[in-house]
N, C-alpha and C positions, 0 to 999 in steps of 0.2 A: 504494500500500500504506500501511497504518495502524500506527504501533506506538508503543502504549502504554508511559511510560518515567515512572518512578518517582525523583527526582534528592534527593541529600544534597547541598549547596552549602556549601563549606567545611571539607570534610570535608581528614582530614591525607595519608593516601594516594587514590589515583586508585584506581577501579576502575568494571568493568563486570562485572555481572553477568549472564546469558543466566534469565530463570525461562519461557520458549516462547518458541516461532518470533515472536512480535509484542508481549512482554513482557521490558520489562530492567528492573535498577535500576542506576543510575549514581549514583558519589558521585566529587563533581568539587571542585578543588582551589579555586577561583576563587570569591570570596564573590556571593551572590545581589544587589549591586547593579551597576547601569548595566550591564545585559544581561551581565556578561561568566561566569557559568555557565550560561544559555542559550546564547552562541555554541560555548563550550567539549562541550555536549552534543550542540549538531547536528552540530562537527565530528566527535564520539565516534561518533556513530551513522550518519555516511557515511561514516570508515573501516569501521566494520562492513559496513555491506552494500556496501562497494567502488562509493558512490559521489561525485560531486565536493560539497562541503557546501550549495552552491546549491541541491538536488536536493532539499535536506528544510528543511524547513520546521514552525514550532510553530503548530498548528491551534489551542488550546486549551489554558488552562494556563500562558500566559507567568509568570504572577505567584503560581501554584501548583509543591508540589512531584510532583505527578501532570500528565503534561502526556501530549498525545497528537500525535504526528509526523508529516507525511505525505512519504513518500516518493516520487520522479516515477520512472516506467520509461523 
């Protein structure tokens, strides 16, 4: 599965937003260097869908704030 995710890096509160079933937007605490608002996002989005964060992965987008996720079943 594919889900498109929209990221604020540095932002002051955490949040996740739901906008459809394969569209979020996340503003994550953690500044946009040395990966660590992209790790912070894969793990946001494998508690979402109740999986282990290994499971998802950023397809496109690492160094963008529109990135697209692949999720493994």
């Amino acid at each position: 599965m594919f889900v498109k995710v929209t990221v604020t890096p540095g932002a002051k509160k955490e949040k996740l937003e739901k906008i459809s079933d394969t569209h979020f937007e996340i503003a994550v605490r953690e500044p946009a260097q040395r990966n660590l608002a992209n790790r912070r996002v894969v793990s946001i989005i494998a508690g979402q869908f109740k999986v282990v964060p290994a499971q998802v992965r950023i397809v496109s987008g690492h160094r963008s704030h529109s990135k697209i996720l692949s999720i493994a079943d």
